[in-house]
N, C-alpha and C positions, 0 to 999 in steps of 0.2 A: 281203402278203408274209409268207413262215413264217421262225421261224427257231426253234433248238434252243438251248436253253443247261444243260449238261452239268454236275445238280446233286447225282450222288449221291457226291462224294468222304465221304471218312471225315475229312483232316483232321487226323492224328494230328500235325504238324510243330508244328498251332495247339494243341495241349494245355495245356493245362487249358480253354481253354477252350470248344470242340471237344465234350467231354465232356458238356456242356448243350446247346450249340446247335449246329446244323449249321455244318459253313461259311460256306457261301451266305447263311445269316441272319445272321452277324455285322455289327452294325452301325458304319458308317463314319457320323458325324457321326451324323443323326438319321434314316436312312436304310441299311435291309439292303443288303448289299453286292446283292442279286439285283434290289430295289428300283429303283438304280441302273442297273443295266444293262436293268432290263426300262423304264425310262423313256427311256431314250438310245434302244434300239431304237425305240420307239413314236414319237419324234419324228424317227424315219428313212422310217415308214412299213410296220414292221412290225407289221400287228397279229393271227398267230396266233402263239405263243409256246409251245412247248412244253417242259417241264421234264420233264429228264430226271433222274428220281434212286434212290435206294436208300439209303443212311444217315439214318436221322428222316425217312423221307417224309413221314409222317403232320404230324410239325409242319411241313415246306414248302407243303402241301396245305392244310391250317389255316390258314394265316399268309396266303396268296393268295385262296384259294376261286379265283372262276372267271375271276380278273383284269381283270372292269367295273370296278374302282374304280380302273385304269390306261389304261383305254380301251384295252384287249385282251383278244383271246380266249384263254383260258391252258386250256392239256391238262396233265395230270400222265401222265406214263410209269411204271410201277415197274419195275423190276428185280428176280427175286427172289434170283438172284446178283448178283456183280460181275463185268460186262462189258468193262471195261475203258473209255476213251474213245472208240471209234470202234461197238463193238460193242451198247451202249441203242438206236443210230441203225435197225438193225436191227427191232428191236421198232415201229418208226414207218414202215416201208416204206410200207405203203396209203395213212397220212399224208403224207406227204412227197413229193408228186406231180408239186413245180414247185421249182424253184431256191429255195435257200435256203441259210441260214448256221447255223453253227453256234461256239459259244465256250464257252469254260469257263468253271464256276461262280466262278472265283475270280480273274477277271482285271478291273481296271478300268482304262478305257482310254475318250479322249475320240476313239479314229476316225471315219471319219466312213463311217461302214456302208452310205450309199449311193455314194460313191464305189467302194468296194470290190464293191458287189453288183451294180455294172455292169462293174466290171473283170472279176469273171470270167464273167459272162453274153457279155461278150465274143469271150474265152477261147476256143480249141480244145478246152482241157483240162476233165476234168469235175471235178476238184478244184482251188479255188486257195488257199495261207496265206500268211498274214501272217507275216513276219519284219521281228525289230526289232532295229537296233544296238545292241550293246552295246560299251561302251567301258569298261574295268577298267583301272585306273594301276597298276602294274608298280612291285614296293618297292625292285626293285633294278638297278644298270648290267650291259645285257648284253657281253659279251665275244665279239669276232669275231677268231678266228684260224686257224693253217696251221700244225701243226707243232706248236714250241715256242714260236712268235714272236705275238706279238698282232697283228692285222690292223685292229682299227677296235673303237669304244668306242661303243654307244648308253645313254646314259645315260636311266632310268626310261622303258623306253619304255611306250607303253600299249597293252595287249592288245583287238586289235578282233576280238567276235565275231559272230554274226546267229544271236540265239531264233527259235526256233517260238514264235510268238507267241500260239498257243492260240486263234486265231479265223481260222473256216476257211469259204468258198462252198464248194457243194456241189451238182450238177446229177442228178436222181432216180438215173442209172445207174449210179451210183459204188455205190449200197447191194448192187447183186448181187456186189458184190466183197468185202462182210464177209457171214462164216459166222453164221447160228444158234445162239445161245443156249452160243455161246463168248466167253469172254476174247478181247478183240482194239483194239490199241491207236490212236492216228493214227499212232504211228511204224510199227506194221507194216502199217499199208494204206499210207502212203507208199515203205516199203520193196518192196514188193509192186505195187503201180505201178511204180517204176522198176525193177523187175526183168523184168518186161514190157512197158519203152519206152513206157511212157503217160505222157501229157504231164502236167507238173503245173504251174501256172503261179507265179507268188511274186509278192508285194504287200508295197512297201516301207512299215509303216505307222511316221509319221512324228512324228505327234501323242503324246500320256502316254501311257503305258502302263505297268502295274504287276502285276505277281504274285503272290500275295498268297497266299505258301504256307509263310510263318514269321513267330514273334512278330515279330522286327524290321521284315518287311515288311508288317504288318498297323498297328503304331505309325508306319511312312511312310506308309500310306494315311489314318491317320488327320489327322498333319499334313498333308496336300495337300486332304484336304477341309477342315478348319479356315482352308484358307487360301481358302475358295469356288472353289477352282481348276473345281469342275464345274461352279458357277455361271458362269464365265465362258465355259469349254468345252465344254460337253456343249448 
């Protein structure tokens, strides 16, 4: 089974350090965040793996070589611009010949990627994502009223929302829908789908899942691997 993992961000959120390594190589315990995720897929049963990147390609190409030593086939893609995240996909058309998944370089997440890669082979739809709850506490009581008079008091309520969870099934047909060697993002191929009534499916993913596009969220993932959380999950 193939799948893409979307590794040419730049990263600037992660600065300072960013500036030496790529994203994707930043290491979470003893182990590159790419590391990771290219381990979790391979115990799903995916083993072509293609890396998608542009910022320090050359040290992610380095650092992997031809991915035997993860029991996977690994392609490097480059980019000579930025394409945005939907538009690398592009560049792998001839590749990419049977259903497959795709996530970014910067998410770690204990899903369970064969449950999801049968959910949308399922599917009508030729793209499905993952969205994940978010739950945010709320600092203050809100105020429900009519007028001048108050009508009712919620006190700190918590704000519930659903991420794009940044890992996405994708069935070959979807690629005739991003342009050549443009900028072009997942929100405008999704936007663009629904704007011509194509079905898109949504997968509630339930398991950790983390982001990992700022210093503070990059010191969470280091506490949750410290705490072997992927040992137990992954």
């Amino acid at each position: 089974m193939k799948a893409v993992i979307l590794a040419g961000g730049l990263g600037t959120r992660l600065k300072p350090f960013t500036e030496v390594i790529p994203k994707p190589l930043l290491p979470i315990g003893e182990k590159a965040v790419l590391e990771i995720q290219m381990e979790h897929l391979k115990s799903h049963g995916f083993d072509e793996i293609y890396l998608a990147t542009n910022y320090k390609s050359d040290y992610i190409e380095n650092f992997f070589g031809d991915g035997s030593r993860y029991g996977v086939k690994l392609f490097i893609s480059k980019e000579q611009n930025p394409l945005g995240t939907a538009g690398p996909l592009k560049l792998l058309e001839n590749e990419l010949n049977e259903p497959f998944l795709v996530m970014n370089g910067d998410i770690l997440s204990s899903i369970d990627f064969t449950k999801f890669y049968y959910f949308g082979l399922r599917s009508d739809a030729l793209l499905s994502i993952t969205i994940k709850k978010i739950i945010t506490p709320y600092a203050f009581g809100n105020i429900y009223f009519e007028g001048d008079y108050v009508t009712q008091i919620e006190e700190k309520p918590n704000i519930v929302t659903h991420a794009l969870a940044g890992i996405y099934f994708m069935k070959p047909e979807v690629l005739k829908l991003i342009p050549s060697g443009e900028y072009y993002g997942m929100d405008t191929l999704i936007k663009t789908m629904l704007a011509t009534n194509m079905p898109i499916a949504k997968y509630d993913l339930h398991e950790y899942w983390l982001d990992i596009g700022r210093i503070d969220d990059y010191e969470k993932a280091q506490e949750d691997f410290n705490t072997n959380f992927f040992n137990k999950a992954s």
